[in-house]
TIMI-2910 file (N, C-alpha, C, CB; in pm, 1 decimal, decimal comma, always signed):
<rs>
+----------+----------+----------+----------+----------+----------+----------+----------+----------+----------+----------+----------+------+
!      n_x !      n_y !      n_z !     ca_x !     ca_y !     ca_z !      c_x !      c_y !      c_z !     cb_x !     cb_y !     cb_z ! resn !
+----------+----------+----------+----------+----------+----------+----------+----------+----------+----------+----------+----------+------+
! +15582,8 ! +10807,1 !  +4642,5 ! +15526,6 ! +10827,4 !  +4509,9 ! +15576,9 ! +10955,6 !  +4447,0 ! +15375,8 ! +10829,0 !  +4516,5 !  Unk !
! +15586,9 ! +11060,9 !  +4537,2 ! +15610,5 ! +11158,5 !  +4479,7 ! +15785,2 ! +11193,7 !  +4412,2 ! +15556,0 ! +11244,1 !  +4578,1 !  Unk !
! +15843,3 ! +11146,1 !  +4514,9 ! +15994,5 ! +11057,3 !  +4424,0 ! +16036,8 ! +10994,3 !  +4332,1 ! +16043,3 ! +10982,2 !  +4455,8 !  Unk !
! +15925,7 ! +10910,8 !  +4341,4 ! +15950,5 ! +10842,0 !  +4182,9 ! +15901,1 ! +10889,3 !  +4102,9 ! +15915,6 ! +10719,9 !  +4149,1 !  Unk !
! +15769,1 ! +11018,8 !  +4122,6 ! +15696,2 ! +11055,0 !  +3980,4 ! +15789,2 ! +11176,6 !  +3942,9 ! +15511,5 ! +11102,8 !  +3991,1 !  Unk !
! +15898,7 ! +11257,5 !  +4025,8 ! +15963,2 ! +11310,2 !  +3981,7 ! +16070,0 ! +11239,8 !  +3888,7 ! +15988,9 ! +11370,7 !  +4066,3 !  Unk !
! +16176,0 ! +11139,8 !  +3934,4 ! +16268,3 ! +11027,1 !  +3876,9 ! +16192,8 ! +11002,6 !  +3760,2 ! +16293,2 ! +10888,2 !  +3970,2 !  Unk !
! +16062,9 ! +10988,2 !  +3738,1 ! +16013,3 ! +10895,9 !  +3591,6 ! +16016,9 ! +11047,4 !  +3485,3 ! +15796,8 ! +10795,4 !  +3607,6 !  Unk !
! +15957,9 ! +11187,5 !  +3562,7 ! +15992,1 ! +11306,3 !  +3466,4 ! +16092,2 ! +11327,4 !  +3432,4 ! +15969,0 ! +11411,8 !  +3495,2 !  Unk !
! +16198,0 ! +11341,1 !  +3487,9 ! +16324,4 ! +11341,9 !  +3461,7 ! +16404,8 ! +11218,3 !  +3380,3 ! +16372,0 ! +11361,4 !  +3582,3 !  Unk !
! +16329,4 ! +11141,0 !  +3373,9 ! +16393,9 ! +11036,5 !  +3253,4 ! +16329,9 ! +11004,8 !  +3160,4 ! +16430,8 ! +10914,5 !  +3286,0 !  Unk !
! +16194,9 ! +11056,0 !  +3139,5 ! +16101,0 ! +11058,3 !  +3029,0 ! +16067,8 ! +11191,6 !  +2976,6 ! +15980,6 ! +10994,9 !  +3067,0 !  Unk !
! +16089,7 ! +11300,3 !  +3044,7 ! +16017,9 ! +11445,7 !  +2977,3 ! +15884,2 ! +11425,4 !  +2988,2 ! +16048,0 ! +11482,1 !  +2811,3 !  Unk !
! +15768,3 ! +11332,8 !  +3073,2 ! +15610,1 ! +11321,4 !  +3070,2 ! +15615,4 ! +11323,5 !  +3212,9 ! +15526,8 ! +11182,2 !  +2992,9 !  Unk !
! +15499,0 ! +11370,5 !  +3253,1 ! +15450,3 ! +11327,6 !  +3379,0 ! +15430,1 ! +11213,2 !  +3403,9 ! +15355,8 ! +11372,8 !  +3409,6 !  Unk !
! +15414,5 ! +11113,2 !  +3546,6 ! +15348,5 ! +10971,2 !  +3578,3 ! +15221,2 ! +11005,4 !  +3581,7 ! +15388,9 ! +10894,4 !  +3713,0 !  Unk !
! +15120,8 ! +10942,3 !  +3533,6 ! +14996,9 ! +10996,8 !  +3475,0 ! +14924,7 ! +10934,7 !  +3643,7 ! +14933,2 ! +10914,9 !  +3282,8 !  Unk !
! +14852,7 ! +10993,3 !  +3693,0 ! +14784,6 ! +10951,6 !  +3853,3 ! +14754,4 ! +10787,9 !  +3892,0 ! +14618,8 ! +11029,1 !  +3865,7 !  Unk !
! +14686,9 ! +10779,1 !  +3737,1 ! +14647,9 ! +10630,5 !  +3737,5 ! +14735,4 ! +10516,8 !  +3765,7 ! +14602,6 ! +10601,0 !  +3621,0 !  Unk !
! +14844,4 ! +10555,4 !  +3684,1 ! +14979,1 ! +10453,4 !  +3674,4 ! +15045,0 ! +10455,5 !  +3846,9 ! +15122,4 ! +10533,5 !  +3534,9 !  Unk !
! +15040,0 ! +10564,8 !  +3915,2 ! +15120,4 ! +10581,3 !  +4039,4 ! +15114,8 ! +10392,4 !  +4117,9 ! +15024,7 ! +10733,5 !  +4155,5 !  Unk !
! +14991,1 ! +10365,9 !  +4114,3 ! +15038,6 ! +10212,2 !  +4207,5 ! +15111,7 ! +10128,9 !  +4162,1 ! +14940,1 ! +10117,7 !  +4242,7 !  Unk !
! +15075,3 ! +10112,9 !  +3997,4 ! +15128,7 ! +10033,3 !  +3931,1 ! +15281,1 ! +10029,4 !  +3927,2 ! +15076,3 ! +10047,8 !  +3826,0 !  Unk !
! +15319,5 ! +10165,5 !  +3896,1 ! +15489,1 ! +10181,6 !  +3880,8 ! +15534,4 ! +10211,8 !  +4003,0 ! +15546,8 ! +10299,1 !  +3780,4 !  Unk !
! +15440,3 ! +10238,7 !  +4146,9 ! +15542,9 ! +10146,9 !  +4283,3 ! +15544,2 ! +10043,5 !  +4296,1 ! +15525,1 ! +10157,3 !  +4415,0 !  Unk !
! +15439,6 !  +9954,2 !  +4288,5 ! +15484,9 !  +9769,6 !  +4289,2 ! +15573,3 !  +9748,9 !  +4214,1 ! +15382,0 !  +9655,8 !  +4240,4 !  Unk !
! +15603,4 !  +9790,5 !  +4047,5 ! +15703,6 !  +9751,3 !  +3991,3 ! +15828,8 !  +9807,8 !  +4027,3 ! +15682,5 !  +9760,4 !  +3878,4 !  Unk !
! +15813,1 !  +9921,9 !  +4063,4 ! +15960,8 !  +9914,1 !  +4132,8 ! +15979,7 !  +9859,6 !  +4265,9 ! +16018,6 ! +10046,1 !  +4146,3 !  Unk !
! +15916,7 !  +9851,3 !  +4355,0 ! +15919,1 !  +9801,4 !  +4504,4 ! +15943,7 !  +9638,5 !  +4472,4 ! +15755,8 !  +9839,3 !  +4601,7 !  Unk !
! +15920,6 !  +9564,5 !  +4321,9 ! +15956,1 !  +9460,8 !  +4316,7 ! +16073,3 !  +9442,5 !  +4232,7 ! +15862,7 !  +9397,8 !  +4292,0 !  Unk !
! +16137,5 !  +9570,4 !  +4215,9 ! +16306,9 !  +9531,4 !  +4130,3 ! +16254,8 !  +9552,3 !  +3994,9 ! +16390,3 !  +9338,3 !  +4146,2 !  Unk !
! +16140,9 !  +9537,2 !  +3919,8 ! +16119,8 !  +9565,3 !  +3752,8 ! +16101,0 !  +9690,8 !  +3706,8 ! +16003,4 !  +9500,9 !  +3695,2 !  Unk !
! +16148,7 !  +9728,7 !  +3580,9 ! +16154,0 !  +9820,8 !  +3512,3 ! +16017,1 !  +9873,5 !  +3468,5 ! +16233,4 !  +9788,5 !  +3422,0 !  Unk !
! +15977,2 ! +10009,2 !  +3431,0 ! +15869,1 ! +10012,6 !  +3407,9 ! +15910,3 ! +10093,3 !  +3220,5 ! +15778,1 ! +10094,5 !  +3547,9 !  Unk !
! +15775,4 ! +10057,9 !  +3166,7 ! +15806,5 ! +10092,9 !  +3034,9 ! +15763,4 ! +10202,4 !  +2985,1 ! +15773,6 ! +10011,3 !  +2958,3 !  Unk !
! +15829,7 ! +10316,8 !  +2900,4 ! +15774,0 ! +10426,3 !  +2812,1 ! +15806,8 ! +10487,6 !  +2712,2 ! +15757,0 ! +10504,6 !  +2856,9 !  Unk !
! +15725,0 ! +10435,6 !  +2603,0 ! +15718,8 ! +10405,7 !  +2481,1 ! +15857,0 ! +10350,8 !  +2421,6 ! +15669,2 ! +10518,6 !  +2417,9 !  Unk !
! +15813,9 ! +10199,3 !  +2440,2 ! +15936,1 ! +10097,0 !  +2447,8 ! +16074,2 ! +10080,1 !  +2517,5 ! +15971,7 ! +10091,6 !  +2344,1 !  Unk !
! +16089,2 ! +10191,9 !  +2589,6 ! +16220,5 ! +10184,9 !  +2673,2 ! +16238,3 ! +10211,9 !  +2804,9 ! +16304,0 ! +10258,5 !  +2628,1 !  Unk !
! +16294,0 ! +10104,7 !  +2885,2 ! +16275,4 ! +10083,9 !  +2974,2 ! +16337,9 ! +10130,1 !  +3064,2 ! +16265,8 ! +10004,9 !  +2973,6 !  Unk !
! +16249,5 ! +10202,1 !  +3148,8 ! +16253,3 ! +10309,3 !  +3304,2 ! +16302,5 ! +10203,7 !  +3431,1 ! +16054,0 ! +10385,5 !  +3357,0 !  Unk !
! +16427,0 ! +10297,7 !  +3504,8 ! +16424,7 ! +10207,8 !  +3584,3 ! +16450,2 ! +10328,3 !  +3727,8 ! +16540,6 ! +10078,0 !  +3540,1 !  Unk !
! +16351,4 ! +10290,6 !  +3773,0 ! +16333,2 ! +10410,7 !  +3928,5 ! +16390,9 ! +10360,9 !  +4058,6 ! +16155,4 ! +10439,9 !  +3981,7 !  Unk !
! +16480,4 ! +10257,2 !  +4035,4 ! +16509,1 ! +10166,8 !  +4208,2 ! +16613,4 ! +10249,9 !  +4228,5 ! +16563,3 !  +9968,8 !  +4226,6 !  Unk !
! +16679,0 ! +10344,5 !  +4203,1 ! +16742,6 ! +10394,7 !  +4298,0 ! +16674,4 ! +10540,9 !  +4381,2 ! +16872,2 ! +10412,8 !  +4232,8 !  Unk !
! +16584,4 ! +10599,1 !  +4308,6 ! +16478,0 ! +10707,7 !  +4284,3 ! +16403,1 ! +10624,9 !  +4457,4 ! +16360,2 ! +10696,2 !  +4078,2 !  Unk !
! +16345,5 ! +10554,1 !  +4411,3 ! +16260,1 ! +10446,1 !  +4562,8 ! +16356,1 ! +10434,2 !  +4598,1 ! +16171,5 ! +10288,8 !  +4563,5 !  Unk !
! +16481,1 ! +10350,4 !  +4649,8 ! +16566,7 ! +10345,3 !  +4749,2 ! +16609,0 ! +10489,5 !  +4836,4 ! +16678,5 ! +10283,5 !  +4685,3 !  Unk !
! +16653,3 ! +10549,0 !  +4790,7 ! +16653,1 ! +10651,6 !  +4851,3 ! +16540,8 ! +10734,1 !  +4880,0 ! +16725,7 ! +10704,9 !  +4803,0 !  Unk !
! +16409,2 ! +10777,9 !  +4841,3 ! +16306,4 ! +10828,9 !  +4934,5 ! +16303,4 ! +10715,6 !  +5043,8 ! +16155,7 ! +10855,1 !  +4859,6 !  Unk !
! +16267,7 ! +10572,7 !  +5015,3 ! +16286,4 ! +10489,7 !  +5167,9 ! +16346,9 ! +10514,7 !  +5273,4 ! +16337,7 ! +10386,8 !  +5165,6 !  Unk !
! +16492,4 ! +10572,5 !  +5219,5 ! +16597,7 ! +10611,8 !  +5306,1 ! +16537,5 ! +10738,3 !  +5370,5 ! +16739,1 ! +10635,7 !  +5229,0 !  Unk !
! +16504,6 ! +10807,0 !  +5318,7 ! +16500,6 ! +10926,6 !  +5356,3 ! +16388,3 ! +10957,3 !  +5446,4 ! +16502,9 ! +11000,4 !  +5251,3 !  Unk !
! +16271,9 ! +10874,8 !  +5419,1 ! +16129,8 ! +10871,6 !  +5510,3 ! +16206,4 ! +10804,8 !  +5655,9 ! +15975,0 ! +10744,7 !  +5426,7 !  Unk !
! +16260,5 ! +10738,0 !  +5593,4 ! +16347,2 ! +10644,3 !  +5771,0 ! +16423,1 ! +10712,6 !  +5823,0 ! +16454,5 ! +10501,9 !  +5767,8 !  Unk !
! +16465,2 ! +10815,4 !  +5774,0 ! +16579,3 ! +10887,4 !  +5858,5 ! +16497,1 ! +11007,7 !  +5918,8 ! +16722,4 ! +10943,7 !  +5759,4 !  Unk !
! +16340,0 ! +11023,8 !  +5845,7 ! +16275,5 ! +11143,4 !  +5881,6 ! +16221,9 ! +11132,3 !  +6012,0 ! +16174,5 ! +11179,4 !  +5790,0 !  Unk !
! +16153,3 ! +10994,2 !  +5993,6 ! +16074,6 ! +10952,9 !  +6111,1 ! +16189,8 ! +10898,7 !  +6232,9 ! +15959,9 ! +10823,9 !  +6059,4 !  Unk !
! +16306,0 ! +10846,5 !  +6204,0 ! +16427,0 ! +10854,5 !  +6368,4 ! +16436,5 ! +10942,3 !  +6377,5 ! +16574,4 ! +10808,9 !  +6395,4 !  Unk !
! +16443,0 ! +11020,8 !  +6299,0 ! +16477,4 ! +11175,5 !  +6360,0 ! +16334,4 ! +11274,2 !  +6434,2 ! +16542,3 ! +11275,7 !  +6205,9 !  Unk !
! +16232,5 ! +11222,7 !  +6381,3 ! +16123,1 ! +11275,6 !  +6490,7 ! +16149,2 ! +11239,5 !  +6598,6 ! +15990,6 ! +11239,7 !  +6479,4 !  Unk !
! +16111,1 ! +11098,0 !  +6607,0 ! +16113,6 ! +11011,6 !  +6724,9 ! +16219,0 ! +11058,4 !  +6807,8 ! +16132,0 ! +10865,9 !  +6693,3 !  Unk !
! +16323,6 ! +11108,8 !  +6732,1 ! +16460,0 ! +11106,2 !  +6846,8 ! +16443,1 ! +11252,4 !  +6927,3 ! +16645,4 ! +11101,0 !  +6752,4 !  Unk !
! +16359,7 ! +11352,1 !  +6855,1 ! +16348,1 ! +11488,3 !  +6860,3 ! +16246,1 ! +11501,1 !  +6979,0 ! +16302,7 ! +11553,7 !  +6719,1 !  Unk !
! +16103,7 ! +11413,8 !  +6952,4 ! +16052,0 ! +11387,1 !  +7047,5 ! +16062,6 ! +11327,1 !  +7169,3 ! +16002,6 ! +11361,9 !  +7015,8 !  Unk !
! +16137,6 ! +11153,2 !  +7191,3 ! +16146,3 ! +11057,1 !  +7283,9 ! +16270,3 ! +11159,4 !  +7344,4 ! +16173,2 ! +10883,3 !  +7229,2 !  Unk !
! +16327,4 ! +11157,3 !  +7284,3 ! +16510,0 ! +11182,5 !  +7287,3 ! +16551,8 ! +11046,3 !  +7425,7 ! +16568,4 ! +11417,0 !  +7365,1 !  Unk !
! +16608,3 ! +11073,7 !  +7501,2 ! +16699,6 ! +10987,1 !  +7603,0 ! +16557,9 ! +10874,0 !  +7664,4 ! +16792,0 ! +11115,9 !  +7759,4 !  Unk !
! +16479,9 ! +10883,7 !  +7619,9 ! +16375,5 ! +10778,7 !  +7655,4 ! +16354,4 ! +10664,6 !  +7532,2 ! +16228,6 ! +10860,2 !  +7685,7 !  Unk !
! +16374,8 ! +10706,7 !  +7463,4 ! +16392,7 ! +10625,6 !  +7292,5 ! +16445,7 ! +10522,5 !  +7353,8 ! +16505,9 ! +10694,5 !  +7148,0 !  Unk !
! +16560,7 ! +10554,4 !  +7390,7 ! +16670,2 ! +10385,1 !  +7419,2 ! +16598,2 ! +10306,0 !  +7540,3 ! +16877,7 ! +10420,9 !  +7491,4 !  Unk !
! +16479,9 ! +10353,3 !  +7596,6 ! +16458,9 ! +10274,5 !  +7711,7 ! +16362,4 ! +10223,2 !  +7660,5 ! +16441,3 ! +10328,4 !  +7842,8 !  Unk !
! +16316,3 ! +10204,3 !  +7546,7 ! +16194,3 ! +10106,8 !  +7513,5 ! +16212,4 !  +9916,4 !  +7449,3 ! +16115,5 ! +10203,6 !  +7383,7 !  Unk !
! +16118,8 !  +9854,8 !  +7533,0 ! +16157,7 !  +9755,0 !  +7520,5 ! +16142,5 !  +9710,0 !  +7319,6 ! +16074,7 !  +9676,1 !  +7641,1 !  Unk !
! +16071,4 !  +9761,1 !  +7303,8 ! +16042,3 !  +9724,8 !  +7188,6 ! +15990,4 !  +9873,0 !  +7081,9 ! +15931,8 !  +9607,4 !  +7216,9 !  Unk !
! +15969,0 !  +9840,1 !  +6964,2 ! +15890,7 !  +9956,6 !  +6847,4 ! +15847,4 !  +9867,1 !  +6767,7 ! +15984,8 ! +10078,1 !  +6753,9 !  Unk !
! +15724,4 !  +9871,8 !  +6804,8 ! +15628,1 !  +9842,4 !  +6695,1 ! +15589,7 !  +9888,7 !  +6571,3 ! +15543,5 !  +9845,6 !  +6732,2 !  Unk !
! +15546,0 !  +9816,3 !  +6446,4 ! +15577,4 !  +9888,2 !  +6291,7 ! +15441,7 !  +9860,9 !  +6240,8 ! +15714,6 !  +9812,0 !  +6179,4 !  Unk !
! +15370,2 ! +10009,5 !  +6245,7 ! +15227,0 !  +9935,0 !  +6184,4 ! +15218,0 ! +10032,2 !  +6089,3 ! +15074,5 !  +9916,3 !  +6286,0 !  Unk !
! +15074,0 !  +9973,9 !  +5975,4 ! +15077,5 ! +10088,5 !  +5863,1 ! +15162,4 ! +10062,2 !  +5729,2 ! +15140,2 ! +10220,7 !  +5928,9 !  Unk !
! +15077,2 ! +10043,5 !  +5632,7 ! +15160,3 !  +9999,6 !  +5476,9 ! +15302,7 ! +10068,3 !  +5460,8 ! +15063,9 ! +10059,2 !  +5327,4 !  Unk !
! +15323,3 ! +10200,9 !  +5504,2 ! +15450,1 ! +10218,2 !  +5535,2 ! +15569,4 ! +10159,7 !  +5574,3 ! +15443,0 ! +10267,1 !  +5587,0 !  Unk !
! +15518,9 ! +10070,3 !  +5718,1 ! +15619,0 !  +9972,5 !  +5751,1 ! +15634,8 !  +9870,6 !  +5663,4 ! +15597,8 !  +9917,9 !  +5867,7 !  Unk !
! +15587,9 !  +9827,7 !  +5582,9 ! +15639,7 !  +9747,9 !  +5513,2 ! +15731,5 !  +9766,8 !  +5392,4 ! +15555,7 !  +9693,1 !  +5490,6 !  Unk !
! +15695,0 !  +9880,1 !  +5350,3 ! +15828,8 !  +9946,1 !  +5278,5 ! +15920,3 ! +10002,6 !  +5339,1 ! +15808,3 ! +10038,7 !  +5196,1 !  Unk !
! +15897,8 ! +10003,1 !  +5493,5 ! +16054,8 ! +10109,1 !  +5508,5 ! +16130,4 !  +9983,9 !  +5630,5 ! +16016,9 ! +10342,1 !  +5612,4 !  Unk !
! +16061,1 !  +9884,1 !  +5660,1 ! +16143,6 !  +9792,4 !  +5755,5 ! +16267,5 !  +9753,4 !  +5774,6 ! +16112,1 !  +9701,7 !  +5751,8 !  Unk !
! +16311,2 !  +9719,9 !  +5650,3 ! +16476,1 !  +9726,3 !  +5643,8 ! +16537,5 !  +9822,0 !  +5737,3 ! +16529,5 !  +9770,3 !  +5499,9 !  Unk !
! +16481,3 !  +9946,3 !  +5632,7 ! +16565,5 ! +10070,2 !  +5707,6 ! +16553,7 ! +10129,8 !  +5817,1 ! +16566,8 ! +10167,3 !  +5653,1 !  Unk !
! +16464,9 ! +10062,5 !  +5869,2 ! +16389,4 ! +10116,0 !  +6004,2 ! +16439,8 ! +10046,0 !  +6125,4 ! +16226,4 ! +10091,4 !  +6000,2 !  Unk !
! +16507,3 !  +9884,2 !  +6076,9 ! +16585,6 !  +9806,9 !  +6136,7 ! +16675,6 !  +9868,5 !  +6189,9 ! +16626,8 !  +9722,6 !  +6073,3 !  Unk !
! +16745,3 !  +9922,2 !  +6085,4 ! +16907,4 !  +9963,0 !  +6129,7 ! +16875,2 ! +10054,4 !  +6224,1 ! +17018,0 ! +10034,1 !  +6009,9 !  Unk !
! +16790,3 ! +10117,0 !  +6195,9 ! +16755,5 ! +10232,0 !  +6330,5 ! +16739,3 ! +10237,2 !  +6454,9 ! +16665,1 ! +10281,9 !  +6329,8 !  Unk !
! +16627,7 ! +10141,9 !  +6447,4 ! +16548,2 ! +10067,5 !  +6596,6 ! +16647,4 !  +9948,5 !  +6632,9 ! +16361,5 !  +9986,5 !  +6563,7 !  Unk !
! +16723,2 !  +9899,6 !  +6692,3 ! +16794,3 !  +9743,4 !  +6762,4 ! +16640,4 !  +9726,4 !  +6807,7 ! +16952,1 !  +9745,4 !  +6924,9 !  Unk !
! +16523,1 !  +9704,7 !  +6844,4 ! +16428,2 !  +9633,3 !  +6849,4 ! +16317,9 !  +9639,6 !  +6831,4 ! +16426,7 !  +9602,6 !  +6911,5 !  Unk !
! +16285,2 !  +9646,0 !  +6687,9 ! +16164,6 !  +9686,8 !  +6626,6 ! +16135,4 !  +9560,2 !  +6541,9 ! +16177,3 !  +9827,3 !  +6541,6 !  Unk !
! +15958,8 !  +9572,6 !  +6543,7 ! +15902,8 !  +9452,0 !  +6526,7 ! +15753,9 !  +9532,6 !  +6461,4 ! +15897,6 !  +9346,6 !  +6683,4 !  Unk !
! +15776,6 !  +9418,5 !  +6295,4 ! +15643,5 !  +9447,7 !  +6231,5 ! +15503,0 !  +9357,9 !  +6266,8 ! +15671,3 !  +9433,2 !  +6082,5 !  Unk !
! +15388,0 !  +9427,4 !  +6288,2 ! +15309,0 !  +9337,8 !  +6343,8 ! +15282,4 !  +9296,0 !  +6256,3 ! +15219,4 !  +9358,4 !  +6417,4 !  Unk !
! +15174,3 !  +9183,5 !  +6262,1 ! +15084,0 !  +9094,1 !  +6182,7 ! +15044,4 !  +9176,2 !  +6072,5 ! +14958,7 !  +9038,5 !  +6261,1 !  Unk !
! +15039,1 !  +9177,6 !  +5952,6 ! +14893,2 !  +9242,6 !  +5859,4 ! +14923,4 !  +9413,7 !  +5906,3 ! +14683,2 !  +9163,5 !  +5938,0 !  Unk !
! +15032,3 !  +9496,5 !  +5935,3 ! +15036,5 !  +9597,7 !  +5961,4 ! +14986,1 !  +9695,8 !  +5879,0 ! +15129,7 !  +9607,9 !  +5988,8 !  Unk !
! +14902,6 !  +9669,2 !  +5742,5 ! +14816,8 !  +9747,7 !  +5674,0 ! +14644,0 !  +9816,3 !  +5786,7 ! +14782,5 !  +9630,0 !  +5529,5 !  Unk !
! +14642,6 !  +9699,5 !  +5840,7 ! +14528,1 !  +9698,8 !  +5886,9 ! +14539,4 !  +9696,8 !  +6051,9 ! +14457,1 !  +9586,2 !  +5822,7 !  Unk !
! +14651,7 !  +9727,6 !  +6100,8 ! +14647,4 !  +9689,4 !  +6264,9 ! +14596,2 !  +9810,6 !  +6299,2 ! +14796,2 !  +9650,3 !  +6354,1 !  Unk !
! +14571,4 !  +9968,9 !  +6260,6 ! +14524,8 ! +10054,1 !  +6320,7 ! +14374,7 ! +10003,5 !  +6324,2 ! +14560,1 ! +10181,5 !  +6264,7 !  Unk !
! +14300,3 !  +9952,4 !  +6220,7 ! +14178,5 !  +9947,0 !  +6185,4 ! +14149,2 !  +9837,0 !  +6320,3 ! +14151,9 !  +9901,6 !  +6015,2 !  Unk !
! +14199,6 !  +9736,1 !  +6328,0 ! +14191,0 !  +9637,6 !  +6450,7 ! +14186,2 !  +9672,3 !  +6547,0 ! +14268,8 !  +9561,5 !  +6472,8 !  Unk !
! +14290,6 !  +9764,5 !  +6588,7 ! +14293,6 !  +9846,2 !  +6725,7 ! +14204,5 !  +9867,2 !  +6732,1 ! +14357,2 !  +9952,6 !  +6757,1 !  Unk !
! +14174,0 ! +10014,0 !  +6630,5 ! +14017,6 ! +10090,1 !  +6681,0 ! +13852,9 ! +10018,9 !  +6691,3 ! +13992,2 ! +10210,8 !  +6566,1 !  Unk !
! +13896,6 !  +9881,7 !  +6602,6 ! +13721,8 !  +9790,8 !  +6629,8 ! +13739,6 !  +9722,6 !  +6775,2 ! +13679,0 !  +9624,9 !  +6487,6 !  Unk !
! +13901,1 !  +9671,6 !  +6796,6 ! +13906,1 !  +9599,7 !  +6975,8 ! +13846,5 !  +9741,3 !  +7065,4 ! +14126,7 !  +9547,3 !  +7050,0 !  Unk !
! +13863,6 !  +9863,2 !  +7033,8 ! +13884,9 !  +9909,8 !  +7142,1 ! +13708,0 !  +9938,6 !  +7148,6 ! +14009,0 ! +10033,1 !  +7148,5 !  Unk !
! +13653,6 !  +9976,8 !  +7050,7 ! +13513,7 ! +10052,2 !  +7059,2 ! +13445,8 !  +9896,2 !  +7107,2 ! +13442,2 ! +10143,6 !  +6881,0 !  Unk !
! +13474,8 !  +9786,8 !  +7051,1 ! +13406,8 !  +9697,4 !  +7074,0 ! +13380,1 !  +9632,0 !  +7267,2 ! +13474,7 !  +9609,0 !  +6970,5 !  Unk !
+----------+----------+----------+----------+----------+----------+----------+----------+----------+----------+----------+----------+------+
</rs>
């Protein structure tokens, strides 16, 4: 969000007003332009690259942390609304990473299986 509300200042001279922030990531996370005062904003390269860049942040933890144990995992699991915006890029990263079910909500599942 904070990528694109810079990208939309810089091509409008206004701030992204707080309210608008969900609205003008679905429209860009779905390829459409967003509008201000009749002319049309277009932030997909602004979002493509923070994507990129959150994915290269988080291999590079992981790699900083796991380091030579990273490659010995059978799998990486992708939970958290995050993964669903950064999966692509998270692909190229991981050779075997896998988004779970509903990964908005798999922490919330975890923690009711586990207390339960």
């Amino acid at each position: 969000l904070n990528a694109l509300a810079q990208e939309y200042h810089r091509q409008t001279g206004s701030p992204l007003p707080g309210r608008m922030q969900q609205i003008v990531l679905e429209k860009t996370t779905q390829g459409e332009t967003v509008t201000f005062w009749n002319r049309q904003i277009n932030l997909t390269k602004a979002y493509k690259r923070a994507v990129r860049d959150a994915a290269e942040a988080i291999s590079s933890q992981d790699q900083n942390a796991f380091g030579d144990r990273l490659s010995m995992l059978d799998r990486t699991y992708l939970i958290g609304g995050g993964s669903i915006l950064m999966f692509d890029e998270l692909k190229e990263r991981y050779p075997n990473v896998e988004m779970l079910p509903d990964p908005v909500f798999a922490n919330a599942r975890g923690y009711l299986k586990l207390i339960s």
